[in-house]
N, C-alpha and C positions, 0 to 999 in steps of 0.2 A: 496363574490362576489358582494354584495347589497353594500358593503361601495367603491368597486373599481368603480363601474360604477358611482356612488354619488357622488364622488370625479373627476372622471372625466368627467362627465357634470358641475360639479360645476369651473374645471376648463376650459373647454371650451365654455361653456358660457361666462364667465369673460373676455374672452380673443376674443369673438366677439363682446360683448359692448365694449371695449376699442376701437378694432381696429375699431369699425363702428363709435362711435364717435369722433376718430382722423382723419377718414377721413369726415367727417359730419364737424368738426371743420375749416377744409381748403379743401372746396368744389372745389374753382376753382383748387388746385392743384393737387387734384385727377382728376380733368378733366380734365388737360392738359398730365397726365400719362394717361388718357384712348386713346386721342387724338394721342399719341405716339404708343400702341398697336394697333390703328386702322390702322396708316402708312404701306404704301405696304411692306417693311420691316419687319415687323413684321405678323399683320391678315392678313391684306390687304383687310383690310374691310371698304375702308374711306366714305363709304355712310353711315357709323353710326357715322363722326364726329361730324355732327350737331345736337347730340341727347344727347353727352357724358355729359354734365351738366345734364341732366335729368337720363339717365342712372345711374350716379355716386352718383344721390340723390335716389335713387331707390336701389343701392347696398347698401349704406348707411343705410337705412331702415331696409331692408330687412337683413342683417347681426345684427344689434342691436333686431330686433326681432325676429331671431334665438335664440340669444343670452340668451334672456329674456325667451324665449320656453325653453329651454335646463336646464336652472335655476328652473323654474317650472314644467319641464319632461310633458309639454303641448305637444299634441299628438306626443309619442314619435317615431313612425315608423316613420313619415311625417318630421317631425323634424332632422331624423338621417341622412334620405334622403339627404334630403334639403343640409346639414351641410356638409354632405360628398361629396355630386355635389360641391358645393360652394369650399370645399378644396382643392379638385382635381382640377376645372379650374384654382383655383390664381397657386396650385404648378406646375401646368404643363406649365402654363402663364410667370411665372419669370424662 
């Protein structure tokens, strides 16, 4: 059971630094995809358009140092939390 959970923070980790630094890597593009979730069509929350560059460098972060947590099983309840809110928004989001 210790090698399954090991293996699968080792590979969900990995797979949060990627994806946080591919979007880290083309900030404004992720911002103009936040900028489209905010349109009334979709949240309809366009009072956080002018925030989504800062937002999108903030998810950025915050998904790389998940990532780096999960890697090093740094406080792991907080971490699993965090990781499974985070998964749930994008999959229920696209």
């Amino acid at each position: 059971m210790k090698i399954a959970v090991l293996i699968a923070r080792v590979l969900v980790g990995s797979l949060f630094i990627v994806s946080g630094l591919i979007k880290a890597n083309d900030a404004l593009g992720f911002m103009y995809k936040l900028e489209e979730y905010f349109e009334p069509g979709a949240l309809n929350l366009p009072g956080l358009a002018p925030y989504a560059l800062g937002l999108g460098m903030a998810i950025c972060i915050g998904e790389i140092l998940l990532g780096v947590a999960l890697l090093l099983g740094a406080f792991p309840r907080t971490t699993a939390v965090l990781t499974g809110l985070m998964m749930g928004f994008f999959t229920w989001l696209n």
